[in-house]
Rosetta silent file (secondary structure, phi, psi, omega in degrees, C-alpha in Angstrom):
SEQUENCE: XXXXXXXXXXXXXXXXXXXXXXXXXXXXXXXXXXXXXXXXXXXXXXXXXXXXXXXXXXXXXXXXXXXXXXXXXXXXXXXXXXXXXXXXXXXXXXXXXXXXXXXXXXXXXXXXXXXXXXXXXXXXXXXXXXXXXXXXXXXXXXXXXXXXXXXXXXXXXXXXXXXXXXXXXXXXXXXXXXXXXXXXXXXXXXXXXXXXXX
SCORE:     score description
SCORE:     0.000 S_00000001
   1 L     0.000  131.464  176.310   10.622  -30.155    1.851 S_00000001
   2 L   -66.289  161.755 -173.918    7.420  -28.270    2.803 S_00000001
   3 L   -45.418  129.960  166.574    6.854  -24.342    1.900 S_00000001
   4 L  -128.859  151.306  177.706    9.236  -22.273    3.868 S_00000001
   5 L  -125.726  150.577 -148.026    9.201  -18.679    3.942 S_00000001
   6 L   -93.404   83.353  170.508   12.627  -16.691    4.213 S_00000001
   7 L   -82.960  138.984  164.868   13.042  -13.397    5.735 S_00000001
   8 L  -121.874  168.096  177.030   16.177  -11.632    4.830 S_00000001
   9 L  -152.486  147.760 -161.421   17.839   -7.993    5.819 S_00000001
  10 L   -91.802  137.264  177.068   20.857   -6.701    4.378 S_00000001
  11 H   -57.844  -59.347  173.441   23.386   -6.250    7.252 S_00000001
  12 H   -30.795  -63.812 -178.238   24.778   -3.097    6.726 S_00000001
  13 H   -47.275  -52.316 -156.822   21.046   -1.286    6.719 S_00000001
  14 H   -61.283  -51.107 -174.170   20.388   -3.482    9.706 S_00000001
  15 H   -56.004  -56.069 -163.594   23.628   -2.414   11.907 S_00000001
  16 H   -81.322    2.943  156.251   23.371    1.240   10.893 S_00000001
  17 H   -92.081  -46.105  167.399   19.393    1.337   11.658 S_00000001
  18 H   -65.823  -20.228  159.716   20.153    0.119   14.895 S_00000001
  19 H   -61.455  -61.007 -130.517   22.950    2.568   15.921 S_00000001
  20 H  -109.639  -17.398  163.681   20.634    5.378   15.176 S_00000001
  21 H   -70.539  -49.517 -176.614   17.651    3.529   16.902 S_00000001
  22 H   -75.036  -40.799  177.015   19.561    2.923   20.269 S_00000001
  23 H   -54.633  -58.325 -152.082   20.541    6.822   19.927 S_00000001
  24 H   -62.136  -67.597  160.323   16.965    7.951   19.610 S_00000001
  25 H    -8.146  -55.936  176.791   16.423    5.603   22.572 S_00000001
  26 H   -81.519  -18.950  171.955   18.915    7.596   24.611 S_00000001
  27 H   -71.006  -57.165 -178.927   17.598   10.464   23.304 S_00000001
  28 L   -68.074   -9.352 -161.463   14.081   10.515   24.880 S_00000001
  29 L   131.238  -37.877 -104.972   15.078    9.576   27.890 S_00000001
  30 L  -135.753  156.917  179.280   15.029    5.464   27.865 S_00000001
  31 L  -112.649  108.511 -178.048   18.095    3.667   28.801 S_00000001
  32 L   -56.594  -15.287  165.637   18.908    1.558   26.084 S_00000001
  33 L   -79.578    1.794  177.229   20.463   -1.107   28.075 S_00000001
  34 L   -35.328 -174.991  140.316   17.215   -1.892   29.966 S_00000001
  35 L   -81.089  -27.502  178.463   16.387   -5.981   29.177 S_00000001
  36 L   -93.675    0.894  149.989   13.318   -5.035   27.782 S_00000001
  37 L  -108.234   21.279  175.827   15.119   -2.793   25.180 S_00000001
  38 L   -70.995  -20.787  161.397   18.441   -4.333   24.605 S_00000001
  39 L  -100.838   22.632 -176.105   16.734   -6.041   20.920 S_00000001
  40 H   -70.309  -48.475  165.008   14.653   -3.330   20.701 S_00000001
  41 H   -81.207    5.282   35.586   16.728   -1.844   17.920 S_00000001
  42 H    76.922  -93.746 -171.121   17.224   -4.759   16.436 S_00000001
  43 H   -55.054  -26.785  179.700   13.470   -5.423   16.314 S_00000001
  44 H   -85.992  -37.132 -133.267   13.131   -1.774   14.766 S_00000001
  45 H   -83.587  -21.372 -176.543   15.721   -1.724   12.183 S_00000001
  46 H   -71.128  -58.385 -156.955   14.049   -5.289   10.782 S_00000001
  47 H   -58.690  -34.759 -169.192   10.759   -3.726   11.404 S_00000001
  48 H   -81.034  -63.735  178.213   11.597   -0.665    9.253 S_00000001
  49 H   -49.308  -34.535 -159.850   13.307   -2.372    6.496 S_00000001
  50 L   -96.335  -29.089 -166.541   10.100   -4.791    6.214 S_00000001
  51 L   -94.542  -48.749 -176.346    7.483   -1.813    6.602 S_00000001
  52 L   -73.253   -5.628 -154.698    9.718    0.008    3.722 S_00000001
  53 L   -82.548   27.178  153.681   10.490   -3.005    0.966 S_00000001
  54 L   -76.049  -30.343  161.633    8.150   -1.475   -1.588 S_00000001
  55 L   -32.994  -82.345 -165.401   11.198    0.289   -2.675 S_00000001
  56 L   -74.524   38.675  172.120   12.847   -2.383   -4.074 S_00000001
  57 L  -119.733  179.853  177.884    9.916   -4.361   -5.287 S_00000001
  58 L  -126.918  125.410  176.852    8.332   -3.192   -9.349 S_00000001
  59 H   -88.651  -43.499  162.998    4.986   -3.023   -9.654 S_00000001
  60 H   -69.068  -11.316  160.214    5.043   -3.270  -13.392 S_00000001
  61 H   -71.211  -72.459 -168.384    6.788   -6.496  -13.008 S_00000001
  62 H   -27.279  -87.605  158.851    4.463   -7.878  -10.862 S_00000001
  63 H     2.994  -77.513 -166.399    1.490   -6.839  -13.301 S_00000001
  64 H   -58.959  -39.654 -177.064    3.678   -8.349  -16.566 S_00000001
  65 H   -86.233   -5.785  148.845    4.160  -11.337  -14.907 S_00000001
  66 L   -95.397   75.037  161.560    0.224  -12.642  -14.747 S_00000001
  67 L  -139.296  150.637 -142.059   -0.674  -11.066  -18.019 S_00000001
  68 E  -127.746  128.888 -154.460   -3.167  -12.417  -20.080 S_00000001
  69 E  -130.018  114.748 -164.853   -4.475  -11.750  -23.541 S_00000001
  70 L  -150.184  117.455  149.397   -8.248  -12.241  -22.766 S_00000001
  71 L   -62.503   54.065  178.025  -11.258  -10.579  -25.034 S_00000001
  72 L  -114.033  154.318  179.673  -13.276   -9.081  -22.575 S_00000001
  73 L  -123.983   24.859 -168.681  -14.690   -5.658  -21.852 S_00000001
  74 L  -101.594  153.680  134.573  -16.268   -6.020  -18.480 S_00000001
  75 E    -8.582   99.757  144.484  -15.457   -4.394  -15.313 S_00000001
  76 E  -133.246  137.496 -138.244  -13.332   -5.929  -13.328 S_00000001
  77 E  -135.543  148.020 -170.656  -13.162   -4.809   -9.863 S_00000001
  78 E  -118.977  100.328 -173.696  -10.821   -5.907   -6.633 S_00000001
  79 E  -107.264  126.079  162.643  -12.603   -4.376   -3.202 S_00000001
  80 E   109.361   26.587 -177.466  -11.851   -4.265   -0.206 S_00000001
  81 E   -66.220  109.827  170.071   -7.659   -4.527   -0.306 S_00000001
  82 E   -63.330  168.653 -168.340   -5.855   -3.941    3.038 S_00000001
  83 E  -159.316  144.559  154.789   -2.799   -1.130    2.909 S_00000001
  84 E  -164.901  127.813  179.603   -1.434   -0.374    5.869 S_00000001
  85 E  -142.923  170.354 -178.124    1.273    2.064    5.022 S_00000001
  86 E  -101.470  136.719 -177.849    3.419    4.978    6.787 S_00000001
  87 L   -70.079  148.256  179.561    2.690    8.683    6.897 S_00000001
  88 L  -117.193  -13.791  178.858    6.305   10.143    5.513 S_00000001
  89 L   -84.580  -24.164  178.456    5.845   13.835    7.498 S_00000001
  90 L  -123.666    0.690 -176.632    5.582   11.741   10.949 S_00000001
  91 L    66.546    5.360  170.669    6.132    8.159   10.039 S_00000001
  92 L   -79.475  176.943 -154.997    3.368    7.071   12.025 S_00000001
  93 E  -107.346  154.575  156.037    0.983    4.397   10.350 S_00000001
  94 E  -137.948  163.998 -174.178   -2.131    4.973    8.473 S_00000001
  95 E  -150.382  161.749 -178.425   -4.397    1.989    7.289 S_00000001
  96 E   173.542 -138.210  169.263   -7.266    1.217    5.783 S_00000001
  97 E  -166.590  147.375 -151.685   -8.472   -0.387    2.087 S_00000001
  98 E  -101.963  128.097  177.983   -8.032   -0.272   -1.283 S_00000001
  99 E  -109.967  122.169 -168.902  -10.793   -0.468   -4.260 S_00000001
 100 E  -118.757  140.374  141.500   -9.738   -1.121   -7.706 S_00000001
 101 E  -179.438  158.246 -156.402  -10.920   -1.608  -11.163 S_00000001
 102 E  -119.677  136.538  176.502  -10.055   -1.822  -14.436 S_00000001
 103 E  -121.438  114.649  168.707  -12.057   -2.248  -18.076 S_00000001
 104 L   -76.197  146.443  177.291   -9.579   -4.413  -20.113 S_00000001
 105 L  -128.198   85.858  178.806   -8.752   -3.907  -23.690 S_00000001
 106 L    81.310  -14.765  163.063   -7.658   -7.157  -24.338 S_00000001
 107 E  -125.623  136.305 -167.132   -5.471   -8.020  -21.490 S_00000001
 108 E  -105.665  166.237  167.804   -6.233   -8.927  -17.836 S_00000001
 109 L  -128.266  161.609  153.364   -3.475   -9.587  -14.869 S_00000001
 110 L  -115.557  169.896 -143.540   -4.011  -11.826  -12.216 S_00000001
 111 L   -27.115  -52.090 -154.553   -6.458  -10.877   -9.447 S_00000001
 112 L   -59.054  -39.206 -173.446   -3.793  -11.502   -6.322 S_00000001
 113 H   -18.550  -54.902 -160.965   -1.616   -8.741   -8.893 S_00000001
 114 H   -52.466  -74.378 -171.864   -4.380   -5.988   -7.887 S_00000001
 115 H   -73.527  -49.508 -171.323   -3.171   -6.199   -4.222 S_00000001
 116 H   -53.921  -24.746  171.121    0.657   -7.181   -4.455 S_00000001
 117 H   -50.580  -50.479 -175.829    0.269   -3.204   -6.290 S_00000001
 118 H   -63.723  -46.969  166.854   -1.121   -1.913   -3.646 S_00000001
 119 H   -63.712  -50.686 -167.400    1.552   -3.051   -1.326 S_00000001
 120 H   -53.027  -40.977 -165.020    4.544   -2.098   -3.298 S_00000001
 121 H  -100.531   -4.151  161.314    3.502    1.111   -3.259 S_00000001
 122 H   -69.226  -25.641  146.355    1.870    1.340    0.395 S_00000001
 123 L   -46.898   42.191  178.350    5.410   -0.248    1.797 S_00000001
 124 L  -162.972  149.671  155.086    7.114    3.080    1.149 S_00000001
 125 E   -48.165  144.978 -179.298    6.644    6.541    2.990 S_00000001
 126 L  -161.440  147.830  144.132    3.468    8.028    1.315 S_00000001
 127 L  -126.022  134.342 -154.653    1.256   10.282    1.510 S_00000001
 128 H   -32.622  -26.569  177.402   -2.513    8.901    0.783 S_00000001
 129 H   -61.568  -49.222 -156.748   -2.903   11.268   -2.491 S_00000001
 130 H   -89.554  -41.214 -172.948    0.362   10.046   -4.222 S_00000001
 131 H   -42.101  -89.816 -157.276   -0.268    6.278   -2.895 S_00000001
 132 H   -75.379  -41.100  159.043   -3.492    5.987   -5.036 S_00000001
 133 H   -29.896  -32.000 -173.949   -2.132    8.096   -8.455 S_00000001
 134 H   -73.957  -58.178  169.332    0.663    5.481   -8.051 S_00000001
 135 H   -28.866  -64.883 -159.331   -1.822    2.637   -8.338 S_00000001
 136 H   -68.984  -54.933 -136.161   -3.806    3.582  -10.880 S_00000001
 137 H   -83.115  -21.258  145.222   -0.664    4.908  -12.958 S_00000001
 138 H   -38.302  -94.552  162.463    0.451    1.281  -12.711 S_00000001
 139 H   -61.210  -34.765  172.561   -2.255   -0.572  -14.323 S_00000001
 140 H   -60.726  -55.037 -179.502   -2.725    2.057  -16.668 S_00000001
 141 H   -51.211  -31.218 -147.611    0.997    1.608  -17.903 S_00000001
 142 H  -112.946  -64.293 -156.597    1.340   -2.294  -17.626 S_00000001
 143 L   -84.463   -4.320 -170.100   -2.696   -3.185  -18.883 S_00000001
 144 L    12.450   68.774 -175.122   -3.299   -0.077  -21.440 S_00000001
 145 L   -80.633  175.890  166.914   -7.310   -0.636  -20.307 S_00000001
 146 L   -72.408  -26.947  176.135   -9.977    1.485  -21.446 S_00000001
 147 E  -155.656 -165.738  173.458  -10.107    2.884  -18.014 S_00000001
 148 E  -169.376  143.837 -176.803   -8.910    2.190  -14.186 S_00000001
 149 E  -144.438  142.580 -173.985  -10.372    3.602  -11.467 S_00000001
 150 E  -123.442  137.114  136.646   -8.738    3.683   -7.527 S_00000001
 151 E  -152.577  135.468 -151.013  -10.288    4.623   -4.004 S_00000001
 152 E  -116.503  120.219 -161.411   -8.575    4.592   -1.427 S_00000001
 153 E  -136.763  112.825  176.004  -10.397    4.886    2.456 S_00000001
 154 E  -158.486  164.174  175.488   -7.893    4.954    5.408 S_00000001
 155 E  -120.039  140.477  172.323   -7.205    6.257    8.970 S_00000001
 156 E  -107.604  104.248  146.297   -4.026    8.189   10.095 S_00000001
 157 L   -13.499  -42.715 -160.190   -2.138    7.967   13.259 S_00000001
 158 L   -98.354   28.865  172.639   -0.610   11.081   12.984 S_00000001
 159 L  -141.935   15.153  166.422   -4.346   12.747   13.402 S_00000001
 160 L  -128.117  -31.675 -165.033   -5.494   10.250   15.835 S_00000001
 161 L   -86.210  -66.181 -155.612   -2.618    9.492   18.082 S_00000001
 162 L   -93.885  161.373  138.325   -1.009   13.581   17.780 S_00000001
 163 L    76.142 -107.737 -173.993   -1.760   16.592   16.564 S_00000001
 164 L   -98.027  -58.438 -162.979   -6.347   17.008   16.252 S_00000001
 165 L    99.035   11.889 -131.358   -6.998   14.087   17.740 S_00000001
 166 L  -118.185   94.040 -150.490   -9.412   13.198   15.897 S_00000001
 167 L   -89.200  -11.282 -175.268  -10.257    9.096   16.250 S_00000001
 168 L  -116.706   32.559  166.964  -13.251    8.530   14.006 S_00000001
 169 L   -87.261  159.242 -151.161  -12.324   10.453   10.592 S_00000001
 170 L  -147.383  144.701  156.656  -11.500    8.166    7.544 S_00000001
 171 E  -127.371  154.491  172.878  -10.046   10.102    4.592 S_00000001
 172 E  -109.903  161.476  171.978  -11.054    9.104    0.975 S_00000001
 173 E  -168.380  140.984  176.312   -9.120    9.600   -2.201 S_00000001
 174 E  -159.623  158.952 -153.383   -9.731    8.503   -5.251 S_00000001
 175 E  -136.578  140.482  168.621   -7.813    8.598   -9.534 S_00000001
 176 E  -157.914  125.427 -173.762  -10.102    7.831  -12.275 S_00000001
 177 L  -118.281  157.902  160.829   -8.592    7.236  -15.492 S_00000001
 178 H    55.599  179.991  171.874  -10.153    6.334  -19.033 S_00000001
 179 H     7.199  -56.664 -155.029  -14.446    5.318  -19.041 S_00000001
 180 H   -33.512  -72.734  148.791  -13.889    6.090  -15.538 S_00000001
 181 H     6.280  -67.514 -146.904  -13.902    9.906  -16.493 S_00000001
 182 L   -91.694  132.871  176.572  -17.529    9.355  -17.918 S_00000001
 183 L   -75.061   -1.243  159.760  -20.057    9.808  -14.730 S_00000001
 184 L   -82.592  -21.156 -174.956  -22.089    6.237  -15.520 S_00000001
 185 H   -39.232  -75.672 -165.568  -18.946    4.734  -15.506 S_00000001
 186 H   -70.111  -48.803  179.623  -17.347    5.827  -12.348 S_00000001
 187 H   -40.165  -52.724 -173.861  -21.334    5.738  -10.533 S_00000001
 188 H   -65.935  -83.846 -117.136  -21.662    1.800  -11.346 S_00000001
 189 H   -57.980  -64.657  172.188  -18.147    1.377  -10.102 S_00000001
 190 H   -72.484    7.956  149.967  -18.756    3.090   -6.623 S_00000001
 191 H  -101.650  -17.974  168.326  -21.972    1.547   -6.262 S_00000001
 192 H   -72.705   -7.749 -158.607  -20.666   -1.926   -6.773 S_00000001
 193 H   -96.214  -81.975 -137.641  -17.514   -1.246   -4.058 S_00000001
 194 L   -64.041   44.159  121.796  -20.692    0.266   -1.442 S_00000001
 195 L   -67.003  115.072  162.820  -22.518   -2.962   -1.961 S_00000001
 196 L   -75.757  137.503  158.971  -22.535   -5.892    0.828 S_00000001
 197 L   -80.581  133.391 -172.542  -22.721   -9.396   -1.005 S_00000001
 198 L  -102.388    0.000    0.000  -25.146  -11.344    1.018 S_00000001
């Protein structure tokens, strides 16, 4: 049988996100029996559950389970990672992309790792600060490198749709651990992520 892929949602969560989803519905205004909302809560409570499932995934598993006992000292750096994650004071989305790298001391993971990290912990309420400390604090823990270094570049909803208004600001954040610290370190690093590859 060819590849199939599975979604599942635990019933309980699903029924009791949708009770409180058709309320909200009813709340605002909206008749929840329209036809074009009668799966609407449904469609959220999946939607929520799917947007949230970094809880229950481990990010140190993930790591541990492509790890590699490799003598190298270079750089190695994973650019350009999409995140799209949720603001936790309004729940609205912010998105954007994730830069990574790591100087191993003696063990590597592999690359696709770098991003399945990045999801577990973007797939949770966050805010953009705690998001990339989580990252880095990851691979530091799993990889014991000489250094790790994170930046993180994304736009928020809840300052473009609400609120300022404000549609072309990008925020940056960025964790530097280890080498990183040292200012040739961290300089090559953020001039290799600002580089276009021709």
């Amino acid at each position: 049988m060819a590849y199939k892929k599975i979604e599942q949602y635990e019933e309980a969560v699903t029924n009791g996100l949708m009770v409180n989803y058709k309320e909200v519905l009813d709340l605002i205004g909206e008749d929840s029996q329209r036809e074009g909302l009668l799966k609407t809560p449904e469609r959220l409570a999946k939607a929520m559950q799917y947007l949230t499932q970094g809880y229950h995934l481990d990010a140190k598993a993930i790591i541990n389970s492509a790890k590699f006992h490799e003598e190298v000292s270079e750089m190695v750096i994973v650019k350009d990672i999409e995140l799209y994650s949720m603001c936790e004071h309004h729940m609205l989305p912010f998105f954007g992309k994730a830069h990574i790298a790591y100087i191993p001391n003696g063990w590597i993971t592999g690359l696709s790792k770098m991003a399945r990290v990045v999801d577990v912990y973007a797939r949770r309420l966050q805010v953009q600060e705690r998001l990339t400390v989580e990252i880095m604090n990851a691979i530091k823990e799993t990889l014991n490198p000489l250094g790790v270094a994170v930046v993180i570049e994304a736009k928020h909803l809840c300052m473009m749709m609400r609120g300022v208004q404000k549609q072309n600001s990008v925020t940056t954040t960025s964790a530097f651990d280890g080498e990183f610290q040292k200012n040739s370190t961290r300089s090559e690093f953020l001039k290799l992520i600002s580089a276009k590859l021709d």
